[in-house]
C-alpha positions in Angstrom: -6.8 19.1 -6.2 -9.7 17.3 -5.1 -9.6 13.2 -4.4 -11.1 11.2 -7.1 -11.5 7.7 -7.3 -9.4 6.2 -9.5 -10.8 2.5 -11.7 -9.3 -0.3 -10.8 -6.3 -1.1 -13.6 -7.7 -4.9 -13.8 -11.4 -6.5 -13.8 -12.7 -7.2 -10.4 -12.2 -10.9 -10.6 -8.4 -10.6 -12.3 -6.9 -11.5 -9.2 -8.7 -14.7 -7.9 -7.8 -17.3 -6.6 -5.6 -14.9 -4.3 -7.9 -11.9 -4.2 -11.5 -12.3 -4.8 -14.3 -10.2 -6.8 -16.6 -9.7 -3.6 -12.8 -8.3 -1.7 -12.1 -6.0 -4.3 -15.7 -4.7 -4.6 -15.8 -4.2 -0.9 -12.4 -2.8 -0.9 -12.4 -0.8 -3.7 -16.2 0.7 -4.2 -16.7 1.1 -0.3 -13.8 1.6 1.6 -11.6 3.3 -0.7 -14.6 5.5 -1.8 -15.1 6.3 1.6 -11.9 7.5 2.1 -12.3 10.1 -0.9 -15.6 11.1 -0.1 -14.8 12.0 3.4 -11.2 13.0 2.5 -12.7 15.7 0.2 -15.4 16.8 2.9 -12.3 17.9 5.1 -10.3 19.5 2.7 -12.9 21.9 1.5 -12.4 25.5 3.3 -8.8 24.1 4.6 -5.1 25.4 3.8 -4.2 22.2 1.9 -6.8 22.6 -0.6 -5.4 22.1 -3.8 -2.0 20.1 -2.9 -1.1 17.2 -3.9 -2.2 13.9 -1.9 1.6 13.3 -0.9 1.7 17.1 0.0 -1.7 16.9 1.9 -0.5 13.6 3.4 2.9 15.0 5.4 1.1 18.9 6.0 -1.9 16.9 7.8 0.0 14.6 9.9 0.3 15.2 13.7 -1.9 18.2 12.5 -5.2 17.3 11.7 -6.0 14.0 12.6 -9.4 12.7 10.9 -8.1 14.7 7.2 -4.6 12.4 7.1 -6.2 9.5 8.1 -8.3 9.7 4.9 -5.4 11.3 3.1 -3.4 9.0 4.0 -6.0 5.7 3.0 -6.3 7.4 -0.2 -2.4 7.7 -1.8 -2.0 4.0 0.1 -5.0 2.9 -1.4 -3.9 4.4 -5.3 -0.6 2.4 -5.3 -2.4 -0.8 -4.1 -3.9 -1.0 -6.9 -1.2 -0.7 -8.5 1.0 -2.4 -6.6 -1.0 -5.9 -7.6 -1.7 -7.5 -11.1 -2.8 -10.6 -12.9 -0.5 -13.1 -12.6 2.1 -11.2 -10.4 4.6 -11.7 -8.2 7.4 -14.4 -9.7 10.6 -13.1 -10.6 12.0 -9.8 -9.5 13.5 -7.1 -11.3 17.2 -6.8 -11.5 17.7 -3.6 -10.3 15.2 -4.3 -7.4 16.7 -7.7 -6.7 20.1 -6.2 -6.4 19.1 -3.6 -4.2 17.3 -6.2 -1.9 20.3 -8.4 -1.9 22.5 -5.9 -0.6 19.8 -4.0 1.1 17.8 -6.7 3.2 20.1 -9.8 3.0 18.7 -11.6 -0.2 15.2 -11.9 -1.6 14.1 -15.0 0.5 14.8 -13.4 3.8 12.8 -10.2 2.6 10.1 -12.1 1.8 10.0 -13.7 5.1 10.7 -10.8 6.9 7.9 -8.3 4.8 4.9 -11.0 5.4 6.0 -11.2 9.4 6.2 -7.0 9.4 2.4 -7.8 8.2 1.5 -10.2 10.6 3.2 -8.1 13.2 0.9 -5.0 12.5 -1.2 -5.3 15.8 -4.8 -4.7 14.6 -5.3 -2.3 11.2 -2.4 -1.2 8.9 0.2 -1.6 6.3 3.7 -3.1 5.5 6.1 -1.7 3.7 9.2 -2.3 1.5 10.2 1.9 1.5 13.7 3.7 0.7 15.1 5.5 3.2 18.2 7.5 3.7 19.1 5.4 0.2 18.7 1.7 1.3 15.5 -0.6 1.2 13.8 -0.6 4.7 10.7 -2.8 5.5 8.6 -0.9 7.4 5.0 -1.5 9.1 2.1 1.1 10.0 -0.7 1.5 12.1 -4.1 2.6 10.4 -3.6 5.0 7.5 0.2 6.1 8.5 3.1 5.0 5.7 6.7 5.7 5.3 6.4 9.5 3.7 5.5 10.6 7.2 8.6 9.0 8.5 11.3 10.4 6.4 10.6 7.3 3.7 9.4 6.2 0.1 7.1 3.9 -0.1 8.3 1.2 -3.2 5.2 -1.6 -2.1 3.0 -2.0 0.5 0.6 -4.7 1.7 -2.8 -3.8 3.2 -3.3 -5.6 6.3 -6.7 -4.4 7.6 -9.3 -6.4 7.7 -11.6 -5.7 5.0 -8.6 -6.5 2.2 -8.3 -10.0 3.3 -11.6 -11.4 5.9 -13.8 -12.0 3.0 -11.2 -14.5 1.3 -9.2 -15.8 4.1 -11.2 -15.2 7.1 -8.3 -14.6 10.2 -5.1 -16.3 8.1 -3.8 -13.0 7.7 -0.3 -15.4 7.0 -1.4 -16.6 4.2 -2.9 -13.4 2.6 0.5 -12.1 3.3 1.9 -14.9 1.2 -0.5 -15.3 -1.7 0.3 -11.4 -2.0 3.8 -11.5 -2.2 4.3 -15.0 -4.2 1.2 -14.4 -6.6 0.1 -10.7 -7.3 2.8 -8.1 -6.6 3.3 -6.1 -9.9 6.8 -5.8 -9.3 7.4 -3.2 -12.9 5.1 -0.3 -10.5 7.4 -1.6 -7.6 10.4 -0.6 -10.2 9.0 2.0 -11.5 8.7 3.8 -7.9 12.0 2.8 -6.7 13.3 4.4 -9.7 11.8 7.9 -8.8 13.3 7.7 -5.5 16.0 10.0 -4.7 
């Protein structure tokens, strides 16, 4: 199974004010391309040719360095996507809101605590709301790394390099972090994920 590119499941400008046209064109048509097109250069002639990117993703990390680093940009980069939508974020899901109440304390102290794992990325990388050993953990990542490497599931993450937020918001990575979480989380692929999770 070779990396392909998938389309974006909105227009490029469905997400302004919070995300802009230029970001997601930069984002999207560049970086994430770049990821598959190099991705699928080191795959070719390797032992993980034809595994799944979650499969490709665990076998190549610790292993071979420059193949999960594009491996890993690329499954992070297919559930951003999805992980945002046209007038998202507002209410959460039940089932996720009950699990987060229990979990991580109550859905205002997750919130706070998911945008400061972002902030407290030090330079490129990703936070995370994953499962792990059956309870919500939020999680950050340097560079490409995310929670499958570390025993987790990924349920949403946040990209906090800097080509997914400079364009619109300069160095406020803060308030990237917020306008993500209060304004385009598509929490039904959040609940949809957290419902395949063992």
């Amino acid at each position: 199974m070779t990396f392909t590119l998938p389309d974006l499941p909105y227009a490029y400008d469905a997400l302004q004010p919070y995300m802009s046209k230029e970001t997601l064109e930069f984002h999207h048509d560049k970086h994430h391309k770049a990821y598959v097109d190099t991705g699928n250069n080191l795959l070719k002639g390797s032992e993980l040719e034809g595994k799944s990117v979650e499969e490709i993703v665990k076998a190549s990390y610790g292993k071979n360095q420059p193949l999960f680093n594009n491996a890993g940009q690329h499954y992070n980069h297919i559930h951003f996507w999805q992980w945002m939508k046209p007038n998202g974020g507002g209410a959460i899901p039940g089932s996720i809101e009950k699990r987060i109440e229990s979990d991580l304390g109550g859905v205002e102290k997750f919130k706070a605590d998911f945008v400061q794992a972002g902030i407290g990325q030090f330079g490129s990388g990703w936070a995370w709301l994953a499962v792990k050993n059956g309870k919500l953990e939020i999680m950050k990542t340097p560079n490409g790394e995310n929670p499958l490497v570390h025993g987790a599931e990924p349920i949403l993450g946040v990209d906090v390099w800097e080509h997914s937020y400079y364009i619109d918001y300069r160095n406020r990575r803060p308030d990237y972090l917020k306008a993500f979480i209060e304004n385009l989380v598509n929490w039904e692929h959040v609940e949809e994920m957290l419902s395949k999770t063992a």
